[in-house]
N, C-alpha and C positions, 0 to 999 in steps of 0.2 A: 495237286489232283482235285477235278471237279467233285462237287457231293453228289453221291448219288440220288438218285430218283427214290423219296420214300415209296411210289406204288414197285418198284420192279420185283420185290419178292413174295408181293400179294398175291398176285397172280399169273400164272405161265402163258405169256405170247405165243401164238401160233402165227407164224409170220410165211407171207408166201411170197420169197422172192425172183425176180427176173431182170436176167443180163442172158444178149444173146452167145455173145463169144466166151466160150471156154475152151481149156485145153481142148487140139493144143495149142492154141493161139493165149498168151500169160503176159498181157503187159499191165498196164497201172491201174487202169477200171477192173483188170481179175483180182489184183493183188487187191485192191480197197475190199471189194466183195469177200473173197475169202477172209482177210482182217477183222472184217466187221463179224462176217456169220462163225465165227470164230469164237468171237468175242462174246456175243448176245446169247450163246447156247453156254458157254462155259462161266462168266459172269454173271449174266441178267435172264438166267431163267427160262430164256425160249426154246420156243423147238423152231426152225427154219428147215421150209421145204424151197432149194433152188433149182429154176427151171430155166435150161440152157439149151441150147443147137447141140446136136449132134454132127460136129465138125472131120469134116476128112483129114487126115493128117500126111500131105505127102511124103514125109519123113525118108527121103530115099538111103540116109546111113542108117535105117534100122529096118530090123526084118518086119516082113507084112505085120504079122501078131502084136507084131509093140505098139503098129499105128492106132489101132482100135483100144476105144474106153469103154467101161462098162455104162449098160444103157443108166443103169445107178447106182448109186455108191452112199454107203451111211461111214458118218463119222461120230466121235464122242458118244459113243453109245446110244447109236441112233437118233439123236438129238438136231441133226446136221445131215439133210437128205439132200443128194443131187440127181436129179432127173435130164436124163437129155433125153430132149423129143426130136420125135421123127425120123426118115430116114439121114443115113451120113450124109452130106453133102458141103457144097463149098456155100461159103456165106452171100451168093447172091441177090439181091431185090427180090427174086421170085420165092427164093428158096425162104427167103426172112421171112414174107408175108405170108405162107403156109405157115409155118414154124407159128404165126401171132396164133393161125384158126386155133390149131392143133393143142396149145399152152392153155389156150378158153376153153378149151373141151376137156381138157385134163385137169385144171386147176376146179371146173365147176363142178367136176364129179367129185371130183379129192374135197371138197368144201362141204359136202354133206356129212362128212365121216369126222373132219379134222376140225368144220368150222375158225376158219382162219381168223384172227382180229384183225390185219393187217396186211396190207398189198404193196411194198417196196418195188419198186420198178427201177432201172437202173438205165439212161439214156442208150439210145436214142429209140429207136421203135419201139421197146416195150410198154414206154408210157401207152401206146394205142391199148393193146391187151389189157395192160393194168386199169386203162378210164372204163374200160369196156365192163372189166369182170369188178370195179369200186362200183359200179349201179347197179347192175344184175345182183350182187350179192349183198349189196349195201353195208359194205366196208369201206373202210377210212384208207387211201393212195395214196405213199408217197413216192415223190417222185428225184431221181438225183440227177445231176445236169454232171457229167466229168469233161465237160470243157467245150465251148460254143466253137466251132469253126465258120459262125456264118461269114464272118467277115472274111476269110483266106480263100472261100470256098470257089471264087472267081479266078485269086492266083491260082489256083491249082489246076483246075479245069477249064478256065476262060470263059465263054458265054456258049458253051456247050448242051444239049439236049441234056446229059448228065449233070451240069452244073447247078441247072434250073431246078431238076428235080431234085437233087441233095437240099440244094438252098430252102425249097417250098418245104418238103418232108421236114428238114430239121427245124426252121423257123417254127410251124404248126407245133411240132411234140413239144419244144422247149418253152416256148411264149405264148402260144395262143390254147392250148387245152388247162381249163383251169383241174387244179389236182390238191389235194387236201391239205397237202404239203410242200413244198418244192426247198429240194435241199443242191447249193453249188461248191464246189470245192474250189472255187476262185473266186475275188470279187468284182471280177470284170465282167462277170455277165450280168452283174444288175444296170448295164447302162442301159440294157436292149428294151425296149418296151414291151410289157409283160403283164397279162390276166392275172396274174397271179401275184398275192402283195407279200408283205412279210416272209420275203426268200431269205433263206440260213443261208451264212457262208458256214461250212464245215469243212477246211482242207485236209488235204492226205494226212497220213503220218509214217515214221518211219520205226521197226523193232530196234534201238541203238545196241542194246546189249547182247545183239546176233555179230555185231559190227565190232563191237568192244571185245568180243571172245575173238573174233578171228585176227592173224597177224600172216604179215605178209613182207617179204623185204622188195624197196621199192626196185622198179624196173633201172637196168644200166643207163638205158635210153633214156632222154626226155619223154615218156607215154602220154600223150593225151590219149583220151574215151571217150564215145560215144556209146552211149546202151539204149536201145529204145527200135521201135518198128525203123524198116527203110524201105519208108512211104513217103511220098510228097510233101506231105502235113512236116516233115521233120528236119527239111531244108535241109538236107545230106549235099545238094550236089552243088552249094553255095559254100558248104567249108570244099568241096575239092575246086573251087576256083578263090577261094580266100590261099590255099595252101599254094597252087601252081603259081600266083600272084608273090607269093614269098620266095617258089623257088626259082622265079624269072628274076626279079630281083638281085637275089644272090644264093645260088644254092646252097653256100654254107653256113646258111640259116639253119635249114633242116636237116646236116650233116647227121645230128645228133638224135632226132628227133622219129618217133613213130608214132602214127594216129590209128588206133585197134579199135575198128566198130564192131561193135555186140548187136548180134539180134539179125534178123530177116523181113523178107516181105518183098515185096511187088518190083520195087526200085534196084534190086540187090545184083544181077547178070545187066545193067545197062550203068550202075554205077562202076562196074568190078570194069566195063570198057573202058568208061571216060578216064579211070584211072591209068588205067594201061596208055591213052593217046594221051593222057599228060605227062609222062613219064613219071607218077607217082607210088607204082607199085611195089617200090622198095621203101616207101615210107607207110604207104597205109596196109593194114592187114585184117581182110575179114573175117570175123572170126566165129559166127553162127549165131545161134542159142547159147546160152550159158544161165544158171542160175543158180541159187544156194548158197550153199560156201563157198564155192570157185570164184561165184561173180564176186563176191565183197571180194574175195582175194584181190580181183582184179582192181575193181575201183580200189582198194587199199594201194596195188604197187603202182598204181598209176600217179602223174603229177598234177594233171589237169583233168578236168570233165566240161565237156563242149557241147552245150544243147542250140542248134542252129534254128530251131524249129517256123514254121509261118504261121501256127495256132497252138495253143495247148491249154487246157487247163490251170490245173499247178498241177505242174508234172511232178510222180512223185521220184524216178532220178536223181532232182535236183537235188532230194528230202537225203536219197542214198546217197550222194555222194559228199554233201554234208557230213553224215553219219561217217565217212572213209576220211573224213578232214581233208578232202579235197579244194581248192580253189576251185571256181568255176565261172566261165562265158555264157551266157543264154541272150535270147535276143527278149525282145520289152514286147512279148506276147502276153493273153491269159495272167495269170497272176503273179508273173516274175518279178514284175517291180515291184510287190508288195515283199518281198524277202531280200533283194540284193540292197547292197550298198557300195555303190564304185569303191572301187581302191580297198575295199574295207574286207566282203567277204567274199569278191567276188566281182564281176563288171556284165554290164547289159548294154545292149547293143539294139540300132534298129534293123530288122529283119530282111532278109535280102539285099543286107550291106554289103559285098562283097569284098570293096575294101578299107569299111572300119571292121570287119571280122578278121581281113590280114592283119593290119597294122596292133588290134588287141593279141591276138596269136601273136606274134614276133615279141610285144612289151611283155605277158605273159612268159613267155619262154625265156627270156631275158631279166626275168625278177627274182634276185632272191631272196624276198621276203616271203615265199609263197605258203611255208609251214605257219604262222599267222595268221595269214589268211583264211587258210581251211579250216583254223583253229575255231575263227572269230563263227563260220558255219555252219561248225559243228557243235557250240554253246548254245544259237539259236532253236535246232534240232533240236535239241536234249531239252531244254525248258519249255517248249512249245509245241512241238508236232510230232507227237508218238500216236500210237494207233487207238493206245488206251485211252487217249483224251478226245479221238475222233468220235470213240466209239459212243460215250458217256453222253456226249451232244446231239448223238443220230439217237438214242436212247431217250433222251429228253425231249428230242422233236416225235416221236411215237408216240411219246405218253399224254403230254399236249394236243397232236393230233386225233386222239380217241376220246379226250375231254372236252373236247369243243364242239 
């Protein structure tokens, strides 16, 4: 365990944080955020006010009333405020840059009463607001990067009017606005050249003894898992042509075998087709949203976890399914290669392989050393990347950043 910071109990942090997507949108940038502001109100003495979109939740298996969040919500005995601004709406470019006005107008009022020390900003457009309301109020910015996709941002899009504009918007917030602080949860983004000097790596972490309580008996099937959005970004429809590749091959390969993807998003009714024209729909099975204890359930009964992705951070997945003593395939994005070891805890692949991601699937499903394996990922987890040790180091860049 890091030491802690002698100023943290001197004085109570007023921290004004911003990330756009929240519930119900919950992938790995919400989980860090909630981890963190978690931490820093029950630990380290602050009060955190976060400021978030107020997102529509199509949610068609739930009745209207469930889709709606309160405008905001206190936690830990009010220690812990979340705010969603503006009307509902879907996360569009128009709707985002409203949402920036509207967080400036609300944060500068609320700073006369709360006087904030501190402006946490959480990539990608909030940095604007946050540089904006760090002069106006002459407070200290930091700012988090959870994962560069500049470089995928062409496969994904091509040389598209949208491509352009992703690439310029994200290039500007992440490298060229200098900000007090600049915190990455990978260390691949320090190759990009960047205004800003002395960037932190501070990667995810995972709760292990949420993972250690639950038990699960494994699946009959061979299960691999994927959990995470089914967006472009996550190379989905390169495992269903690593998969069709195995069962062209010989289909009684995947006799035995199902691949369960967790989670939703954009890709999800044109993956659910290519499934069906490759005749894969008896192996793979979509499977929604899931979280909590269900999900560890799952990564526990599963055998494998399969991150195909063409950009990421350090995804924290990887971090879960460690903690489930899973093996795992990812491709050599973001900061993957700083965690795997072939053969060891785990195999990385280059991205949009389609068939070195066959040929590791088939050896993979064919190994039975694979309890080992997950062993060796789950020793690395547990000594190194909890939430608590994230937290201690984002804590230490605060107090740094207010003494300088």
């Amino acid at each position: 365990m890091l030491a802690k910071p002698k100023m943290e109990r001197k004085k109570k942090l007023r921290i004004a944080m911003l990330i756009e997507a929240w519930k119900p949108i919950w992938a790995g940038g919400q989980v860090h955020v909630w981890e963190l502001c978690k931490r820093l109100v029950n630990d380290y003495n602050c009060e955190v006010d976060l400021f978030v979109m107020d997102l529509k939740d199509n949610c068609p298996d739930k009745k209207k009333n469930d889709c709606n969040y309160p405008k905001q919500e206190s936690h830990f005995n009010n220690k812990l405020n979340i705010f969603r601004i503006g009307k509902q709406c879907q996360p569009y470019f128009s709707h985002r840059l409203k949402w920036c006005w509207r967080v400036i107008k609300l944060i500068k009022n609320k700073h006369k009463k709360k006087k904030y020390d501190l402006i946490h900003a959480h990539a990608n457009l909030p940095g604007l607001p946050g540089k904006i309301l760090s002069k106006k109020l002459n407070i200290p910015l930091v700012y988090t990067v959870h994962g560069c996709g500049l470089k995928a941002i062409t496969d994904m899009y091509g040389k598209s009017l949208k491509s352009k504009i992703l690439y310029f918007t994200e290039n500007i917030l992440q490298t060229k606005i200098r900000y007090n602080s600049e915190i990455t949860v990978d260390s691949s983004f320090l190759k990009y050249k960047n205004i800003n000097n002395n960037i932190q790596v501070i990667p995810n972490g995972v709760d292990i003894e949420k993972y250690d309580e639950v038990k699960a008996k494994k699946s009959d099937k061979f299960k691999i898992i994927f959990v995470g959005r089914i967006h472009p970004q996550k190379g989905l429809t390169y495992l269903l042509d690593a998969l069709n590749i195995i069962k062209n091959g010989n289909p009684l390969n995947l006799k035995n075998v199902e691949v369960h993807i967790i989670g939703s998003g954009e890709l999800e009714r044109r993956l659910k087709q290519k499934s069906q024209v490759l005749g894969l729909n008896e192996i793979i099975k979509f499977r929604g949203k899931i979280y909590g204890e269900e999900l560890i359930r799952e990564y526990k009964s599963a055998h494998l976890f399969v991150l195909p992705s063409l950009y990421e951070g350090q995804p924290l997945t990887l971090l879960e399914a460690w903690a489930a003593k899973l093996p795992v395939i990812v491709t050599d994005v973001g900061g993957n290669k700083d965690f795997i070891i072939n053969d060891e805890n785990g195999y990385i692949i280059p991205a949009k392989n389609v068939k070195e991601l066959a040929q590791t699937l088939l050896k993979v499903i064919n190994n039975k050393n694979l309890k080992n394996m997950g062993e060796k990922g789950y020793k690395l987890v547990k000594e190194n990347y909890t939430w608590d040790k994230m937290v201690e180091k984002v804590f230490d860049v605060y107090i740094k950043t207010m003494v300088s």
